[in-house]
Every structure is written in structure tokens, then in C-alpha cells.
C-alpha positions as CSV (number, residue, x, y, z in Angstrom):
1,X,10.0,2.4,-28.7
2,X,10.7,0.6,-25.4
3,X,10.7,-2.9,-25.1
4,X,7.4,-4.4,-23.3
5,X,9.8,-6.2,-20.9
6,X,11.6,-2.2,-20.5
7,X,8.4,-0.7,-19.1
8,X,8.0,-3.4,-16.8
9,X,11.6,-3.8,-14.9
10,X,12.0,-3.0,-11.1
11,X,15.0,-2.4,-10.0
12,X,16.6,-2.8,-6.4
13,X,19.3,0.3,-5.1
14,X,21.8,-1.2,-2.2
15,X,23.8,1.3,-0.1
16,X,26.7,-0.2,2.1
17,X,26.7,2.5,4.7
18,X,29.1,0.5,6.4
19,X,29.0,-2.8,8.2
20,X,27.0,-2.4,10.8
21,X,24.4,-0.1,8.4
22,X,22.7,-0.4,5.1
23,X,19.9,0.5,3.1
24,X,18.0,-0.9,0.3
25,X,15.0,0.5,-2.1
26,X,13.2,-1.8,-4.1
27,X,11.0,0.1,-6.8
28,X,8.4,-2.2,-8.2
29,X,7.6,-1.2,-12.1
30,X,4.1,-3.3,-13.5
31,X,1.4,-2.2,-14.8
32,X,-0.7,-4.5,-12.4
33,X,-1.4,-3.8,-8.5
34,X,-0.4,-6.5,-6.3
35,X,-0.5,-6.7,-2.9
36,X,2.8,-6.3,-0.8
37,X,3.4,-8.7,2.2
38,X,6.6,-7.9,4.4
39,X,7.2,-10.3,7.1
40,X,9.8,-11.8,9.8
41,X,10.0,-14.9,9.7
42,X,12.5,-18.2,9.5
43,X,14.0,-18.8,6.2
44,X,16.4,-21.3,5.7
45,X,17.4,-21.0,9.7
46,X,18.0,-17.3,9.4
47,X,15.9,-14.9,11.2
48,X,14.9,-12.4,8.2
49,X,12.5,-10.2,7.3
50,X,11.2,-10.9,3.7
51,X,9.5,-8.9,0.8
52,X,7.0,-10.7,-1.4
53,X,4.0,-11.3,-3.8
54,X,2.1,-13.9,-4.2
55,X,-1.0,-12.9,-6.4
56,X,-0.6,-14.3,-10.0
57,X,2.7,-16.1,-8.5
58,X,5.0,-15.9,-6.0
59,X,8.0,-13.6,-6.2
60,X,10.2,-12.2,-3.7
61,X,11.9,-8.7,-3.5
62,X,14.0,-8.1,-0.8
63,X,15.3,-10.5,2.2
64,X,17.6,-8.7,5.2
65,X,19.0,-11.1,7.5
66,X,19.1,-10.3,11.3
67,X,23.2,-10.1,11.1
68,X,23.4,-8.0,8.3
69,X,23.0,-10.0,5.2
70,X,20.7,-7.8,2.4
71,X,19.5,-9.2,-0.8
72,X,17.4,-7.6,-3.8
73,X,15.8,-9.5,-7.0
74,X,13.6,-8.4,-9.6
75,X,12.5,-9.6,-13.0
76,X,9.7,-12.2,-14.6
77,X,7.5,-13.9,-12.7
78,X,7.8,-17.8,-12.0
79,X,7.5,-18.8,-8.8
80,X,10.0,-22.0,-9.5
81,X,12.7,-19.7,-10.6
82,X,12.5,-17.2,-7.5
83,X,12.5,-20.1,-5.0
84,X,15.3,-21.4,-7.1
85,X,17.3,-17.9,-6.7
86,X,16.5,-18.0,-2.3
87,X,18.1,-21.6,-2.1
88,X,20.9,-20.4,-4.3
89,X,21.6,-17.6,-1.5
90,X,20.7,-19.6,1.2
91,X,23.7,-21.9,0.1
92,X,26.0,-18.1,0.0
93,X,25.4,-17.0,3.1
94,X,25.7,-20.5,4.6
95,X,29.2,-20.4,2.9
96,X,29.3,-16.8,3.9
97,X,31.0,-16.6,0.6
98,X,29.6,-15.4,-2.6
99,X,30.8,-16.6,-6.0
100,X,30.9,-15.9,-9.4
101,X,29.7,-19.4,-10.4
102,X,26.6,-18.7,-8.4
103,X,25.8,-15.3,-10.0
104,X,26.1,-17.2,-13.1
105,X,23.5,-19.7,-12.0
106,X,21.2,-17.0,-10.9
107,X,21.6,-15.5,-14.8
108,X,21.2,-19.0,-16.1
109,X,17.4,-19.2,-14.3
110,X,16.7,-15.3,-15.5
111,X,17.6,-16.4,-19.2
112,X,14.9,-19.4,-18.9
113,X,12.2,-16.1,-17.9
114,X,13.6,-13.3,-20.4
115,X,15.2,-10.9,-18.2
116,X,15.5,-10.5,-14.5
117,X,18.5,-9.3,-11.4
118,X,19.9,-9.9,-8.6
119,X,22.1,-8.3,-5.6
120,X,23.1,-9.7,-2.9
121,X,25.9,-8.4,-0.2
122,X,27.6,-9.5,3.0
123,X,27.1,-7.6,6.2
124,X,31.0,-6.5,5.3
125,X,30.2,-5.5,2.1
126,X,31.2,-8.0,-0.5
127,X,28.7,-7.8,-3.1
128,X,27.6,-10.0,-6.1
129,X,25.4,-8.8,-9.2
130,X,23.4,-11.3,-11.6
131,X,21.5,-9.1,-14.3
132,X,20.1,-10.8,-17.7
133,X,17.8,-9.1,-20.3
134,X,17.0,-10.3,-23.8
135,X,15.8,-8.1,-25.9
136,X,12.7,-8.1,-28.8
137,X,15.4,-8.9,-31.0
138,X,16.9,-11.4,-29.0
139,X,20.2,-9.9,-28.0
140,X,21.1,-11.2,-24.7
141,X,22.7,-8.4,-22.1
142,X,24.4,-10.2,-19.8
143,X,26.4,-9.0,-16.1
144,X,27.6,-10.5,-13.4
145,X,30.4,-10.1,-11.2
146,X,31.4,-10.5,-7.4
147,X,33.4,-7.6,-5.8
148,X,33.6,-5.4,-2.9
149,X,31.6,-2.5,-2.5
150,X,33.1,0.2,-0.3
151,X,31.2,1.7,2.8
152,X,29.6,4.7,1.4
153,X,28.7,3.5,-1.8
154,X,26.0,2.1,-3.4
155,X,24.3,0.1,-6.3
156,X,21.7,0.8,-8.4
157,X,20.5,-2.8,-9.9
158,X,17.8,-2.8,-12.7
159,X,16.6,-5.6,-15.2
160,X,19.2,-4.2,-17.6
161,X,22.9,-3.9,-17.3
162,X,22.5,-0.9,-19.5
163,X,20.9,0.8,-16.2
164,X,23.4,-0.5,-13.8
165,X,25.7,2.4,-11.9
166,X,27.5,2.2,-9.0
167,X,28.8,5.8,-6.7
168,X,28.9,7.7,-3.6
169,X,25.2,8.2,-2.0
170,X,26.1,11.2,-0.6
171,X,26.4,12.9,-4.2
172,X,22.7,12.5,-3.3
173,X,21.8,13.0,-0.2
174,X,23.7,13.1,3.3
175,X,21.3,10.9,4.7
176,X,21.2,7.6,3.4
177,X,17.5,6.9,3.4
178,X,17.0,10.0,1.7
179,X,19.4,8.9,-0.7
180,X,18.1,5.5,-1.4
181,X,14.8,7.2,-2.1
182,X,16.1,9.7,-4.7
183,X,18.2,7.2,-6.4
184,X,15.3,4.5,-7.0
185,X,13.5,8.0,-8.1
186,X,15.9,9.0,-10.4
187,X,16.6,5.7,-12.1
188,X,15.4,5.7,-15.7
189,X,14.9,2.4,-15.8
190,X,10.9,1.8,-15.9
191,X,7.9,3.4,-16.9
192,X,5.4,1.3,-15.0
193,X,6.7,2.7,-11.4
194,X,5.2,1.7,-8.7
195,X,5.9,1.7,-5.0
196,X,9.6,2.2,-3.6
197,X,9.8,0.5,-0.2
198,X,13.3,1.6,1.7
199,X,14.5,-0.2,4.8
200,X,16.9,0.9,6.8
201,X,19.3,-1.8,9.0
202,X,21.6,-1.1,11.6
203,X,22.7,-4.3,13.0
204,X,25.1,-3.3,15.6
205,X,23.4,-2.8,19.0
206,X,19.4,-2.2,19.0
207,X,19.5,-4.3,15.5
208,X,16.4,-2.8,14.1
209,X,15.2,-2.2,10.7
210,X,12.9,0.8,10.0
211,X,10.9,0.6,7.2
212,X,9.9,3.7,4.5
213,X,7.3,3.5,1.2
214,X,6.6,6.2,-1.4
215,X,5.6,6.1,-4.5
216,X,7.1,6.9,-7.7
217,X,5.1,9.0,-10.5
218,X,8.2,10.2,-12.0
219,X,8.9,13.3,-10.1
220,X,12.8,12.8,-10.3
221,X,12.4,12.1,-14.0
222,X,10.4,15.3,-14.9
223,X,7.2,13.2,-16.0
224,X,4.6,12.7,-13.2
225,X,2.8,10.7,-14.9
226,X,4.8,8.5,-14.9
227,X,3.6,6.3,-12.2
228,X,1.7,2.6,-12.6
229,X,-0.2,3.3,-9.7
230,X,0.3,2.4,-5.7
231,X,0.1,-1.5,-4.5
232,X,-1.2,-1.6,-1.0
233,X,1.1,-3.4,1.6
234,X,0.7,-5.4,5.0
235,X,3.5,-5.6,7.2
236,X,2.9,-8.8,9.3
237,X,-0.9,-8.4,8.7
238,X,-1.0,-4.4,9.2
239,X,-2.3,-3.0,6.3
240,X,-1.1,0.1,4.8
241,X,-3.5,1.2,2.4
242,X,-2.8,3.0,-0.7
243,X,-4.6,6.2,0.3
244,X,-1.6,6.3,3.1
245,X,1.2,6.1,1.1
246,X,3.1,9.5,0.1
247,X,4.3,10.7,-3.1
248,X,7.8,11.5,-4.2
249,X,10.0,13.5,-3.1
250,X,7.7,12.4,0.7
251,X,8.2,9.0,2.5
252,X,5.9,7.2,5.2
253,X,7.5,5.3,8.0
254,X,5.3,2.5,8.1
255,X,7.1,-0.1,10.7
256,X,9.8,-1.0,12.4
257,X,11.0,-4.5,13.0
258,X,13.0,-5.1,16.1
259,X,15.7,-8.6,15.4
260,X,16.3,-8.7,19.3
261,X,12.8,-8.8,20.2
262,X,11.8,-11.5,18.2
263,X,11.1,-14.8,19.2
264,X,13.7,-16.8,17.6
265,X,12.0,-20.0,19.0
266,X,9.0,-19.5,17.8
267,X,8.8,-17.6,14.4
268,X,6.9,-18.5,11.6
269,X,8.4,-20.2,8.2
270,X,8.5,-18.1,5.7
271,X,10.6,-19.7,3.1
């Protein structure tokens, strides 16, 4: 039998398309609905856009930075320890350096909660994983590691480095939305899924990021009912309701954010 923290682990998919392009899928796993936010924003001085919850506590889920930076967490909730884990990259991508010392301190916060992850990579593709899980039993399972993910591959990041593989996305799919999708769908991490939301980033050029949500009942896996249920989102204060939101193997485009259109003198804090 699964443990309870097993059934409840999201997990974050990264594809370095290359270093103007990449994709990211979070797949939220809980047996409780939440509502989504997604917003642009300043964080830290970087024009982002930002994933989060903030019913029961705050937690965040993905950040993309307007020059190329993308970042995925998961894991228990504290609010503490997730603003802990954004000033941790804030200092990386201030550095524009990531370290092996930091991945550490990120798995040092996760141990203090149980079991959490982390990925975070560069706009040219250097990549650091923090993953921690302790088991009923106590065993701790510990990664993390700083390397250098090669354009046209991709991680698969869960609350378990058990879970953890790294390929080609093309093995997938040609398109690399498409296979962001299938790979959250086809990760076995999870029985609580939930929403996968997918955004797309090109940075060279228009600098946009196009945003995708589906939900996951297990069609990959061969067990459709598998699913926890949809959460309904609001992208800047647009609400996309749960009757709206496709199921696997389907996606919704529900926004696009434009980085060149923005603002930057005026944009709202949302660290």
C-alpha cells in the first residue's frame, strides 16, 4: 500500500527545447480542490509570470522569467518553506549560477515538511534538481544534483527520486507541448491527479508564453478513475471554470501572456 504522502505528490516535467524555447507541466495531485491563480507580476525585480495557491496556505508551482528562466516546485504545504525556496532562487538567478549547495538547502527546508521537489533551469539549460521524500518508515530518499540538460530533452521531477527520469521528448511527441502533456500523463507518480497546466515560452523575438490545462484521470495510466477532480483557475482574474477544462489526451488554451507588452513600470508585486 502507498504511502499517504505517495498519493498526494505533484510533480513538475521541464523540456529544454532549446534556449530560446521551453516547456513546463505541472500536475497537481491532492485530494482537495484549490483554486489556481496564474499571474505576471514583479518578483524579486524579475518580470515573471507565477503559479500559485493560497487556500489553506500559500504555495507556489511554477515561475517563468521574461528572459528565459523556468522553475517548478511541489511537495508539503508551509507557506514559510515555499517563500523560503523563491528567495533561495531569487539569489540563483541573480548569480545566474545555480549550485549544488543550494539544491541542498532547498532539500534541507523539504526534510523539515516530509517530502517535497524542486527544478529549476537557466534560459541555456543548466539545470538543478532538489527532491526529498521520507517514507512511513522513515527512510529518507534523498537527490540533488546540478547539471546540463541538453536541448531536446527533458525532466520529469516528482516528490520521489524513485520517479525521477530524464530523455528525449520526442520519444513522445514531435511537438513539445504535446509532449509535456503526455509525459505529466504518463507519470506514475500520484493517484490524487489533478490539473496539468503546460506553458509554453519562446523568449527570442515576440517573447510570449502560451498557456494549456487538462486534466488528468489516468488515461495514460490505463485507470480513468484515477483523477482527484479539476481545480478551477483565474489567469490574472479570468476565471476558467472547471466545466471548461478538457480531459486527457485534449488540452484548452486558456491565455497567452505577452513579456513585451507588459508594463514593466507598473506591474504588480507578486512575490
Amino acid at each position: 500500500m502507498k504511502d499517504y504522502k505517495e498519493i498526494t505528490g505533484c510533480s513538475s516535467i521541464l523540456l529544454h527545447v532549446s534556449e530560446n524555447e521551453s516547456v513546463i507541466s505541472f500536475r497537481r495531485d491532492s485530494p482537495r480542490p484549490v483554486p489556481l491563480y496564474i499571474k505576471n507580476g514583479d518578483w524579486y525585480g524579475n518580470t515573471v509570470i507565477k503559479e500559485y495557491k493560497t487556500e489553506t496556505t500559500y504555495f507556489f508551482h511554477t515561475i517563468i522569467t521574461d528572459d528565459g528562466w523556468v522553475i517548478g516546485s511541489g511537495g508539503a504545504q508551509q507557506p514559510f518553506h515555499s517563500t523560503a525556496i523563491e528567495v533561495i532562487i531569487k539569489h540563483i538567478i541573480e548569480n545566474n549560477n545555480i549550485t549544488t549547495k543550494e539544491m541542498d538547502q532547498v532539500n534541507a527546508l523539504f526534510k523539515e515538511v516530509g517530502f517535497g521537489h524542486l527544478v529549476v533551469k537557466s534560459p541555456k539549460g543548466q539545470i538543478g534538481v532538489a527532491i526529498y521524500f521520507k517514507d512511513s518508515k522513515n527512510n529518507e530518499n534523498i537527490t540533488s544534483y546540478v547539471n546540463k540538460i541538453k536541448p531536446g530533452e527533458f525532466v520529469c521531477v516528482p516528490n520521489h527520486p524513485k520517479y525521477y527520469f530524464t530523455e528525449k521528448y520526442e520519444k513522445y511527441e514531435k511537438n513539445p507541448v504535446k509532449a509535456s502533456i503526455k509525459i505529466a500523463g504518463l507519470d506514475t507518480w500520484g493517484d490524487n491527479r489533478r490539473n496539468i497546466i503546460t506553458y509554453h515560452h519562446k523568449s527570442n523575438q515576440e517573447n510570449k508564453v502560451n498557456i494549456y490545462v487538462s486534466y488528468d484521470n489516468g488515461y495514460y495510466l490505463d485507470h480513468e478513475d484515477n483523477g482527484g477532480g479539476k481545480d478551477t483557475i483565474f489567469i490574472n482574474g479570468k476565471e476558467i471554470k472547471k466545466i471548461d477544462i478538457p480531459t486527457l489526451p485534449d488540452k484548452k488554451h486558456i491565455g497567452q501572456i505577452d513579456f513585451e507588452k507588459l508594463d514593466k513600470t507598473n506591474l504588480n508585486n507578486i512575490e
